[in-house]
MARTOR-884754 format. One line per 3 residues: number of its first residue (from 0); their letters; for each residue y, z, x of C-alpha. Coordinates in pm, whole numbers, plus 50000, padded with zeros to 5 digits. Layout:
NUM	A	Y:Z:X | ...
***
This chain:
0	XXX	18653:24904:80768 | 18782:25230:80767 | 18982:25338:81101
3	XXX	18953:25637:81303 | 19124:25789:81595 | 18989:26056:81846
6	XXX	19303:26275:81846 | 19318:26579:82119 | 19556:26845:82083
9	XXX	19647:27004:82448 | 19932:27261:82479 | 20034:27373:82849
12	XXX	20048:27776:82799 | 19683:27912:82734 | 19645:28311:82696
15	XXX	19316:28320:82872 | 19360:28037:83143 | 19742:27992:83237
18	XXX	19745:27616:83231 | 19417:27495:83159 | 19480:27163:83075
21	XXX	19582:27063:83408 | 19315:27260:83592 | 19067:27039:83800
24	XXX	18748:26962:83730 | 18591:26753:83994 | 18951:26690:84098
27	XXX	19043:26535:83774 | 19306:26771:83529 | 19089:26911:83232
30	XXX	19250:26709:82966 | 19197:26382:83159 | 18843:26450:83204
33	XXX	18827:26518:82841 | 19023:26223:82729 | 18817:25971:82941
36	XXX	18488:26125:82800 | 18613:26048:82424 | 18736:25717:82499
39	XXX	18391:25640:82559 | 18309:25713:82201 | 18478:25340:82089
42	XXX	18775:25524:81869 | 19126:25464:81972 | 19231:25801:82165
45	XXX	19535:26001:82159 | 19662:26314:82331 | 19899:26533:82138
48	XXX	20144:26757:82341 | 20419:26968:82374 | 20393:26922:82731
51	XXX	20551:26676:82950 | 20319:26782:83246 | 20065:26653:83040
54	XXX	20204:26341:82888 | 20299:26220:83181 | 19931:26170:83284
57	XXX	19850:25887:82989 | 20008:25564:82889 | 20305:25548:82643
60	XXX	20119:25454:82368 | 19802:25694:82366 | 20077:26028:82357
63	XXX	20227:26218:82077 | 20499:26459:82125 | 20467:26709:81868
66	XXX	20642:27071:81849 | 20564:27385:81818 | 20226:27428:81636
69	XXX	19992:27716:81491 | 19664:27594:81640 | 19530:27252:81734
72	XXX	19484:27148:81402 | 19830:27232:81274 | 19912:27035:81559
75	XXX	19709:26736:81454 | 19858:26756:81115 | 20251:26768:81187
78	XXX	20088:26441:81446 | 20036:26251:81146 | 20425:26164:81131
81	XXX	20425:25945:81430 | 20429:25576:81354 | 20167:25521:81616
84	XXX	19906:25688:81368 | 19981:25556:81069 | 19749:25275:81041
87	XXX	19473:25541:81075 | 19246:25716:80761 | 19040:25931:80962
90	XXX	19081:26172:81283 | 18865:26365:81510 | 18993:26639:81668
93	XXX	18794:26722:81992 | 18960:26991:82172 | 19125:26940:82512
96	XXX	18843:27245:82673 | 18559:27016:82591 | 18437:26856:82867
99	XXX	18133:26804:82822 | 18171:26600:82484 | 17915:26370:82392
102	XXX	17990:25990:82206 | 17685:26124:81988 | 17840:26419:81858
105	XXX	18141:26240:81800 | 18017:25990:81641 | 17789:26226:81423
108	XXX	18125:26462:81320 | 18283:26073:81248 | 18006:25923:80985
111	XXX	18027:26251:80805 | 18342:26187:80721 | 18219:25908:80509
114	XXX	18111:26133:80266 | 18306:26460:80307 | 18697:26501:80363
117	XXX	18656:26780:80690 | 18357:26784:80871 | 18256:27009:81221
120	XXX	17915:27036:81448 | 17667:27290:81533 | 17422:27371:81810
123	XXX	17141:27668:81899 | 17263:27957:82060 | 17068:28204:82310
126	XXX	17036:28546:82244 | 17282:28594:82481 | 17556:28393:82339
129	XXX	17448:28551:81975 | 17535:28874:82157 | 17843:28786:82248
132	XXX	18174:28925:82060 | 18379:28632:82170 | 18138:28307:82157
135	XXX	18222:28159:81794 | 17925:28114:81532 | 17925:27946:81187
138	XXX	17711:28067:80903 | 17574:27762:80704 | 17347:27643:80480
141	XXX	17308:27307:80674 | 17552:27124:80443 | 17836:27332:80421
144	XXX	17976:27589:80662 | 17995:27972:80489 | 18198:28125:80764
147	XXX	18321:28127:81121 | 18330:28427:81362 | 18360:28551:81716
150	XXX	18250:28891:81593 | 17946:28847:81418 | 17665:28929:81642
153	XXX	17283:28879:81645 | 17306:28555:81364 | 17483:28209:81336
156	XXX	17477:27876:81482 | 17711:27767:81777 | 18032:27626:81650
159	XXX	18173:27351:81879 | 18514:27247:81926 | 18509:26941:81710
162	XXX	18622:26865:81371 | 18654:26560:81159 | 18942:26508:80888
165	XXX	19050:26253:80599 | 19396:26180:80650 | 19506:26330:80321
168	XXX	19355:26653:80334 | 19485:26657:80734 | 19860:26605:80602
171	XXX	19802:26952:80362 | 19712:27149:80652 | 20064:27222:80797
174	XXX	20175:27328:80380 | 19897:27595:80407 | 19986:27934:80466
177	XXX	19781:28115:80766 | 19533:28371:80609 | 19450:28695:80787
180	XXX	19124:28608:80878 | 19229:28317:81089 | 19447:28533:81250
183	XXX	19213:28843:81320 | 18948:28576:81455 | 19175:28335:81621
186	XXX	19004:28037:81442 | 19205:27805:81255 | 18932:27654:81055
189	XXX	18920:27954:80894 | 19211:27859:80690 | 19045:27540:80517
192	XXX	18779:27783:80363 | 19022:28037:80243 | 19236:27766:80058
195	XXX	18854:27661:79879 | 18793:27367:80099 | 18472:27273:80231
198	XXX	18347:27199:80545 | 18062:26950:80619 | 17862:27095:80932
201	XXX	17616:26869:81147 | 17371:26981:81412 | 17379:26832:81730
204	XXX	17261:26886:82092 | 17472:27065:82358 | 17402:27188:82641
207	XXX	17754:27200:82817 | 18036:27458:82831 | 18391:27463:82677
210	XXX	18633:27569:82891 | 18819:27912:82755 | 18812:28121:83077
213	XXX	18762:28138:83481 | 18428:28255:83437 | 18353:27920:83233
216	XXX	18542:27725:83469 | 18337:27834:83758 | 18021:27781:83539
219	XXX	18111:27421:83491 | 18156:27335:83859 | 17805:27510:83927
222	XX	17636:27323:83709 | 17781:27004:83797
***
């Protein structure tokens, strides 16, 4: 049997929300809360982190120290040189802002992998959120993703932060230049699709928030 590990990048310093990861959420930090939902899923789960505020918060063995990193997946990818994941072929990356992730849509995002080498998820979208300059939407054609945007507006499919890698095509990610795109749109999956790679998309349901900004931070304690 193949293995797999949930892996969750979570750096400390956050543009939009000054130390998110350690914000509460029903008096538990953000990255805990996230962590403990993905353990659920049945995959070994580790937390990789720059941050000793945040390591400190999870066993020994379940933490990666890792440098300085592009995104989350550069992150996950310069991860891959700790001996505590070598025994692993295949890695999920659910962000550390999801807390609302679901063992289903992890689980989905995981099988794909058993037939593509990256793999992400989709949900609907309200008018509202299509409307939105700054929610991110993929373009698809229900196999493979086209394209990923905060800026397009009006079309698209809700891209969540989840993706699923082989192991080999993980380790090429930190030898891959950034492209422009990635950087105008602040989405690093954009780089995969400018270097020709494909990326296996899945829909799923999802009715929770990710956590980018006060605003969704209040949102998440009203609705729970």
């Amino acid at each position: 049997m193949t293995l797999s590990a949930i892996v969750i990048p979570a750096r400390i310093d956050s543009s939009r929300l000054p130390g998110k990861m350690l914000l509460p959420l029903n008096g538990v930090p953000l990255i805990r809360y996230v962590y403990n939902k993905c353990q659920g899923a049945g995959f070994d789960t580790f937390v990789l982190t720059d941050s000793r505020r945040v390591a400190h918060m999870f066993p020994y063995s379940n933490i990666v120290y890792t440098g300085d990193a592009d995104n989350g997946t550069d992150r996950c990818s310069k991860a891959l040189d700790d001996p505590k994941l070598a025994k692993y072929k295949r890695f999920i990356n659910v962000q550390g802002d999801m807390p609302d992730i679901t063992t289903d849509i992890i689980q989905r995002v995981e099988w794909q992998l058993n037939y593509h080498q990256l793999s992400t998820a989709y949900t609907t979208m309200s008018a509202e959120q299509r409307a939105d300059p700054n929610s991110v939407k993929v373009i698809h054609n229900s196999e493979y993703a086209h394209w990923f945007g905060r800026g397009i507006t009006g079309y698209g499919d809700h891209h969540l932060g989840i993706y699923g890698y082989r192991r080999d095509v993980l380790e090429m990610y930190k030898h891959l230049p950034a492209c422009p795109e990635e950087n105008i749109e602040r989405l690093e999956q954009l780089r995969w699709l400018q270097h020709g790679y494909r990326i296996a998309v899945t829909p799923v349901e999802f009715s929770g928030l990710e956590i980018n900004t006060q605003n969704d931070l209040d949102k998440w304690h009203d609705m729970h």
